[in-house]
C-alpha positions as CSV (number, residue, x, y, z in Angstrom):
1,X,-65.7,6.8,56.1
2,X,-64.1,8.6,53.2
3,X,-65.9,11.7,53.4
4,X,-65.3,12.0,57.4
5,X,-61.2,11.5,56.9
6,X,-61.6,14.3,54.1
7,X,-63.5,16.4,56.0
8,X,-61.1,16.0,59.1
9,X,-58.0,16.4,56.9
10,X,-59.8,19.5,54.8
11,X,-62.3,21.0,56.1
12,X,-62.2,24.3,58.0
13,X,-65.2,24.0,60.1
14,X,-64.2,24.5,64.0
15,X,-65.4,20.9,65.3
16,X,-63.1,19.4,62.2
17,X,-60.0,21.6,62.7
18,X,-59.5,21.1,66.5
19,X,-60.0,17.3,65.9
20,X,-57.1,17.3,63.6
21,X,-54.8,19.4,65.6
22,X,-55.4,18.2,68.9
23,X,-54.8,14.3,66.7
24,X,-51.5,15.9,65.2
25,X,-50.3,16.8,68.6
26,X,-51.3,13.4,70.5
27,X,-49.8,11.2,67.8
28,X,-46.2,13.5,68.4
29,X,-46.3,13.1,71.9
30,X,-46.6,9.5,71.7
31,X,-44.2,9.0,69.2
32,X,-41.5,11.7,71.0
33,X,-42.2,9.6,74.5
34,X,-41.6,6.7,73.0
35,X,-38.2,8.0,71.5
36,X,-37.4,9.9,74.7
37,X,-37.7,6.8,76.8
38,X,-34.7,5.2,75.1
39,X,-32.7,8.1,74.7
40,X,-32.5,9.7,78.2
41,X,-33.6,7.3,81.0
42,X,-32.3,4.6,82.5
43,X,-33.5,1.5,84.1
44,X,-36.8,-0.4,84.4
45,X,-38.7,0.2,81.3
46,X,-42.0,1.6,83.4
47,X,-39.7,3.7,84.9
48,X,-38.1,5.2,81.6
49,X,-41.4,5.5,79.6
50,X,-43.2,7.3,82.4
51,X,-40.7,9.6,82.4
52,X,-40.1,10.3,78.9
53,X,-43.8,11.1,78.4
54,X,-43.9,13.6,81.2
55,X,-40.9,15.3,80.0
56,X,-42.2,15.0,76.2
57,X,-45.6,16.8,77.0
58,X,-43.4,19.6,79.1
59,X,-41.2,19.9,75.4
60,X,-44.4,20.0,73.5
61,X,-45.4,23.8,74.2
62,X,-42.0,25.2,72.4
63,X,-42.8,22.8,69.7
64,X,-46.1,23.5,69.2
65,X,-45.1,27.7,69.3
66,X,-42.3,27.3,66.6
67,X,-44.7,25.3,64.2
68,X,-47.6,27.4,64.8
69,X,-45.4,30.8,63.8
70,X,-44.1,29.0,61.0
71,X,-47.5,28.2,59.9
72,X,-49.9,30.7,60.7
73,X,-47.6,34.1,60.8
74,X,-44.5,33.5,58.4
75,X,-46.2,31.2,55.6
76,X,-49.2,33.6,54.8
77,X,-47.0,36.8,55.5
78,X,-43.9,36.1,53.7
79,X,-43.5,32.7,52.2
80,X,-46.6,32.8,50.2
81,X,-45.9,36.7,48.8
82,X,-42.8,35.2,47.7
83,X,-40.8,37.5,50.2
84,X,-38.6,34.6,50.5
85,X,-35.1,36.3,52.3
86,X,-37.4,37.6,55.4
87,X,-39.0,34.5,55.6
88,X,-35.7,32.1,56.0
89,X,-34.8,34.7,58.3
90,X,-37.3,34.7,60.7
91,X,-37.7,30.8,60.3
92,X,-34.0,30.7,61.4
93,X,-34.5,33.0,64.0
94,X,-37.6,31.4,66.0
95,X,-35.4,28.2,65.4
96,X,-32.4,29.2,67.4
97,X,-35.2,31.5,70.1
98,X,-36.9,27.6,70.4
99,X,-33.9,25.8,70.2
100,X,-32.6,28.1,73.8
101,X,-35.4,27.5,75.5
102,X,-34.5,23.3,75.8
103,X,-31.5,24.0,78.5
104,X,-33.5,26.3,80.1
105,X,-36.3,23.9,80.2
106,X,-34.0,21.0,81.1
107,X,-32.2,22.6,84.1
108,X,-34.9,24.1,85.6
109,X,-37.8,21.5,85.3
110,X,-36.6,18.3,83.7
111,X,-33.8,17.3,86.5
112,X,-35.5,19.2,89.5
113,X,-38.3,16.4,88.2
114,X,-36.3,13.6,87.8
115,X,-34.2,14.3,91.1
116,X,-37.2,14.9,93.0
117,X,-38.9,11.5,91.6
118,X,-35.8,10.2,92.4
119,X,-35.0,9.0,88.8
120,X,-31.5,8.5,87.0
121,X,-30.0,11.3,85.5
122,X,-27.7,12.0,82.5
123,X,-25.4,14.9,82.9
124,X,-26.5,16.9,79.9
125,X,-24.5,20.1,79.3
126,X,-25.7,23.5,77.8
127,X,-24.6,23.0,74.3
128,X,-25.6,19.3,74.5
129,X,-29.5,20.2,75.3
130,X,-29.5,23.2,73.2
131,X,-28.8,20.9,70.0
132,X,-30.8,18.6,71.3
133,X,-33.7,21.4,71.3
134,X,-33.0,22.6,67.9
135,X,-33.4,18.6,66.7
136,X,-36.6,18.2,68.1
137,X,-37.8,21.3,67.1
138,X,-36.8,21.4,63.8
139,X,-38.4,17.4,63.3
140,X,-41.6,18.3,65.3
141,X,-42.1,22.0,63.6
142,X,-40.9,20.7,59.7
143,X,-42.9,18.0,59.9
144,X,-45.8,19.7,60.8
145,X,-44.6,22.5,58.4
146,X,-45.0,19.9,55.6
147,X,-48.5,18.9,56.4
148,X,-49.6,22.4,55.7
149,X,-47.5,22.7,52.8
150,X,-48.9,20.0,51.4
151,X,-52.2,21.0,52.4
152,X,-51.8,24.7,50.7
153,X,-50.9,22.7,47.4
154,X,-53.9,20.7,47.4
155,X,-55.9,22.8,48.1
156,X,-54.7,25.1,45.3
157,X,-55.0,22.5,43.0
158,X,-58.1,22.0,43.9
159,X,-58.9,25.5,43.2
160,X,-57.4,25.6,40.4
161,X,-59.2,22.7,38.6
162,X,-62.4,24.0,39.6
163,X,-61.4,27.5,38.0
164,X,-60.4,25.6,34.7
165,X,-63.8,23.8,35.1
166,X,-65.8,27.2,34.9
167,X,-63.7,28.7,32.7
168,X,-63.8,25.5,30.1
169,X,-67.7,25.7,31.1
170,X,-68.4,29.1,30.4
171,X,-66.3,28.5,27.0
172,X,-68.7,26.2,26.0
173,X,-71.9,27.9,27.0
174,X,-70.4,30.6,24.6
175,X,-69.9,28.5,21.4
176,X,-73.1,26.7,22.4
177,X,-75.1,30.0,22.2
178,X,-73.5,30.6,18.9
179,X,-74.6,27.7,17.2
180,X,-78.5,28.5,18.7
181,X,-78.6,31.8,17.0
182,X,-76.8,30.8,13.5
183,X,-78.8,27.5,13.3
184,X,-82.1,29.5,14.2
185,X,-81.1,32.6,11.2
186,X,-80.6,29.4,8.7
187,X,-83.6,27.4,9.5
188,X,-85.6,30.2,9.3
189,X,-84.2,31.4,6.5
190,X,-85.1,28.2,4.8
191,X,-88.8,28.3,6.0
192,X,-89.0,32.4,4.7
193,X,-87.9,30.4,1.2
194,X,-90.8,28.2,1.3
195,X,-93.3,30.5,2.5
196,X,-92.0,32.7,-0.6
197,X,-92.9,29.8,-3.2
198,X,-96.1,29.3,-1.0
199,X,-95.3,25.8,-0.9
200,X,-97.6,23.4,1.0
201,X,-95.1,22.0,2.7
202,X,-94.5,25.2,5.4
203,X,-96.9,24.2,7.8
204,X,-94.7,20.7,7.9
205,X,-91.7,23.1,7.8
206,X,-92.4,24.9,10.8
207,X,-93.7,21.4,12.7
208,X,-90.2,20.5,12.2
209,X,-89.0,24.1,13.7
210,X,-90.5,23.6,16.6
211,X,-89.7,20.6,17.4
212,X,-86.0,21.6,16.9
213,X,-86.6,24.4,19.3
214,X,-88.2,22.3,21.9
215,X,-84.9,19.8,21.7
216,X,-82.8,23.3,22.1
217,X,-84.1,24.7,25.1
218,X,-84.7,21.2,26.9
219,X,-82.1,18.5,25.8
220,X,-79.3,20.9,25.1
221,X,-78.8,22.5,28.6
222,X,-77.5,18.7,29.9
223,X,-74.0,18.4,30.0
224,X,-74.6,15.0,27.2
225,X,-78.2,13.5,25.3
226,X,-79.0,10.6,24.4
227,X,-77.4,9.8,20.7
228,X,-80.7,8.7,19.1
229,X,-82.4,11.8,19.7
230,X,-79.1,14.0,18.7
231,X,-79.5,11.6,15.2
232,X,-83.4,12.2,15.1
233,X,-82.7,16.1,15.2
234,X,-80.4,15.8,12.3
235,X,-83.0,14.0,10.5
236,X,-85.6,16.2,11.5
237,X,-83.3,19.2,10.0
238,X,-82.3,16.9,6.8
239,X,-86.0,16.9,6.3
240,X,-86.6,20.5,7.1
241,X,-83.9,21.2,4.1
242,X,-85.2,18.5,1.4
243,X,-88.6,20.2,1.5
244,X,-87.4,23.6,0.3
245,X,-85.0,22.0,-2.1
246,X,-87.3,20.0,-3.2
247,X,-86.1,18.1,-6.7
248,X,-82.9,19.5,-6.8
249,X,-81.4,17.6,-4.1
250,X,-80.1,14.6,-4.3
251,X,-79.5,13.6,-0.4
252,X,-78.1,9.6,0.9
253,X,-78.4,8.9,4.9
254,X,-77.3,5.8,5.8
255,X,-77.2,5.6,9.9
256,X,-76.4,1.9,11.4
257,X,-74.9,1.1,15.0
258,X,-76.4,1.3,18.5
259,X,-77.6,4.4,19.0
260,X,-79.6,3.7,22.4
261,X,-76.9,2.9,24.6
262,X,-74.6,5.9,23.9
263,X,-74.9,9.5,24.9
264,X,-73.0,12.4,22.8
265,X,-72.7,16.2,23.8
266,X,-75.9,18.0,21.7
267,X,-75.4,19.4,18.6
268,X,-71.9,18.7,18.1
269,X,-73.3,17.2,14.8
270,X,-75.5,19.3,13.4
271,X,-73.0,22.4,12.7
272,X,-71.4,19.8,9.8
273,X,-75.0,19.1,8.5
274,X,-75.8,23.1,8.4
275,X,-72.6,24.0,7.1
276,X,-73.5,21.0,4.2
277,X,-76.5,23.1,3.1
278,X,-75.6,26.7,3.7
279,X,-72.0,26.5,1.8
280,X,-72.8,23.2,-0.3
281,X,-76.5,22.6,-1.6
282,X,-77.6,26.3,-1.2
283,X,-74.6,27.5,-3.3
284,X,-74.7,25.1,-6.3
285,X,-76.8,26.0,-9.6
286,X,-77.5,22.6,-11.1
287,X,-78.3,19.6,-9.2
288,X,-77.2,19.3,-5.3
289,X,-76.2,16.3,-3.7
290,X,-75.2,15.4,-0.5
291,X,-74.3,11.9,1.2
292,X,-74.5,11.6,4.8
293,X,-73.2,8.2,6.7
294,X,-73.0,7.8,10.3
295,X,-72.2,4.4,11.9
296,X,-71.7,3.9,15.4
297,X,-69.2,0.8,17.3
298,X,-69.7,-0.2,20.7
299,X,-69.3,3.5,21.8
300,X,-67.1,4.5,18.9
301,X,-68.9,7.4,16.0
302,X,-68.1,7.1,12.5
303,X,-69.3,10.1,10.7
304,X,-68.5,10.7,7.2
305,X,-70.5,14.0,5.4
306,X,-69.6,14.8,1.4
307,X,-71.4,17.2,-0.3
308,X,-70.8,18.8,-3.6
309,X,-69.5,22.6,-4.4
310,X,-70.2,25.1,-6.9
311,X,-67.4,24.9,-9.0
312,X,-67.6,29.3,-8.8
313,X,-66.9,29.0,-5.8
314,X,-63.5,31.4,-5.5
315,X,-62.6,30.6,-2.3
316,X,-62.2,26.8,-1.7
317,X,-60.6,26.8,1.8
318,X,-62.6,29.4,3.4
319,X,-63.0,28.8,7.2
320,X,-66.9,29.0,8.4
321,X,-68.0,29.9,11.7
322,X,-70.0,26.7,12.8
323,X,-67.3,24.5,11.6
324,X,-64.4,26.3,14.2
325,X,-66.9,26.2,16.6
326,X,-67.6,22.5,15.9
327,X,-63.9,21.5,16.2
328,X,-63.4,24.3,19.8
329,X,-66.3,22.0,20.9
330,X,-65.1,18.9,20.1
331,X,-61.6,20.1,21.9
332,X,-63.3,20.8,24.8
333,X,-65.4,18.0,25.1
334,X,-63.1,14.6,23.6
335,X,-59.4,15.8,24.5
336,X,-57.1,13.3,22.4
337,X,-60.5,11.3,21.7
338,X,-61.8,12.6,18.4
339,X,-60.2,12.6,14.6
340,X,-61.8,15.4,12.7
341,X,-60.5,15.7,9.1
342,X,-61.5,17.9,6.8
343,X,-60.6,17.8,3.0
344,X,-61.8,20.4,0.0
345,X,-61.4,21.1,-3.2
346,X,-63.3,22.7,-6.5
347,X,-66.3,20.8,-6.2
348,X,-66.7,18.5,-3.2
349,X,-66.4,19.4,0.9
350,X,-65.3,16.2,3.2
351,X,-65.6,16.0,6.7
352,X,-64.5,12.8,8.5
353,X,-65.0,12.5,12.2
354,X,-63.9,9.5,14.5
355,X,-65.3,10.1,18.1
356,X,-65.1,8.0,21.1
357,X,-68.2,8.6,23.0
358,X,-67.3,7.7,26.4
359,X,-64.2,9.6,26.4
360,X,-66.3,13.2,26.9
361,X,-64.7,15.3,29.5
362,X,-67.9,16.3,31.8
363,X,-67.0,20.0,33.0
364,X,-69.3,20.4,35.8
365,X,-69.3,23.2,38.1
């Protein structure tokens, strides 16, 4: 039932448009007969509603003219090219042209009707029907006016959001094929380490490549994926990283929560994890450590990520790529539902994230 008024009220297909008009034009003449039959007849009430909707449906022609101009000639040409002055101009104009047509209309068919039906008259003079003309005309044709006003603005609107929609999509798509390429260049710079040492733990290595890849060009086209497999890929990565540190990485994960029943967009997570080891582990001399804790609410994500920094490290609040992309993503996707903070100094790297999971703004096309 919904989609047929929506298509009746919005729709431009012929069947649907003529419905609506010819309904816009039978609900006026009923309501104008109806208002006629109190205003200008007199006696029975038979009498004075049989006439009233005679005379309304002879009225209805210079109605339907001044609302139709209005619309379909002054609107698109004027009003909506902002040539405002012209417009006014010639809205005033078909006004007063519509407005003289009522006496002549009311002389020359209205009484010869009623007289020849033999029906009461009211003596009407020229300046009496001619305002009388330019208030039905102007209620009739602003009404009507209105409708497509309000028609044009929803429609825009509609427009509009869908525009933001592709633009907000094609935004992502972008960052999201940034992340493929940079996470791709690490992990395999990782494996090239390994191969290098000839450790026996490649093949495993590139197993866990793979298996990344496979979760890239399947899962991550959805809009959202399921959390547990977002938190397997992290572990799958985690491990990927531990096997070509080996011994001098000292790593803590600690996941709790539900992670079956919520969904989160894919790899919003992993950038933090990447950015741990590439500018964290990978930099410091001595022993790396990293501590990874990610516990999840009802459909709330706690995600708390320290890792240690080489204390020669000159720049301390340098920006890196995956992490802006990791917060444009997250202001994309959980608009005034995510608390990112992120706190540095000398030797450690914090990144504190709050998300509400079921707060993601789906940007479909």
């Amino acid at each position: 039932m919904d989609s047929f008024f929506s298509k009746l009220v919005l729709s431009n297909e012929t069947h649907y448009r003529l419905g609506r008009h010819i309904l816009f034009w039978m609900v006026w003449w009923v309501f104008l007969g109806f208002i006629y039959g109190f205003y200008y007849s007199e006696g029975k009430t038979y009498e004075m509603f049989s006439i009233s909707y005679i005379e309304s449906l002879v009225f209805m022609p210079q109605h339907i003219f001044l609302s139709y101009a209005i619309i379909y000639y002054i609107l698109p040409s004027y009003i909506f090219k902002e040539k405002y002055w012209i417009g006014f101009l010639l809205v005033l104009l078909l006004i007063l042209m519509t407005a003289a047509l009522s006496p002549l209309i009311n002389f020359n068919v209205i009484r010869p009707l009623r007289e020849s039906l033999h029906y009461s008259v009211k003596k009407v003079t020229f300046f009496y029907s001619f305002m009388g003309g330019l208030r039905g005309s102007m209620t009739v044709a602003g009404f009507a006016v209105a409708v497509k006003l309000v028609k044009h603005w929803y429609q825009n609107k509609i427009e509009n959001e869908q525009l933001e929609k592709e633009r907000l999509r094609a935004e992502l798509e972008v960052l999201k094929g940034q992340i493929h390429p940079h996470f791709m260049f690490n992990t395999l710079n990782s494996i090239y380490s390994m191969a290098l040492k000839k450790s026996d733990a490649t093949p495993e290595a590139i197993l866990k490549l793979s298996q990344l890849m496979r979760y890239i060009l399947t899962e991550c086209t959805k809009v959202t994926v399921a959390l547990n497999k977002e938190v397997e890929i992290l572990l799958h990565y985690i491990e990927l990283e531990k096997s070509r540190f080996g011994e001098r990485l000292d790593i803590s994960v600690n996941i709790k929560g539900d992670l079956d029943s919520n969904t989160i967009a894919p790899l919003l997570l992993l950038p933090f994890v990447e950015n741990s080891f590439k500018h964290g582990a990978n930099e410091m001399i001595e022993q790396a450590w990293i501590s990874l804790d990610l516990q999840v609410n009802e459909s709330t994500l706690k995600f708390k990520l320290i890792n240690g920094r080489s204390i020669d490290n000159n720049n301390p609040n340098s920006i890196h790529v995956g992490l802006q992309n990791a917060k444009k993503r997250l202001q994309l996707l959980y608009p005034n539902a995510y608390d990112l903070r992120i706190t540095e100094d000398a030797e450690t790297f914090v990144v504190s994230l709050v998300i509400s999971l079921d707060s993601i703004k789906l940007i479909e096309a």
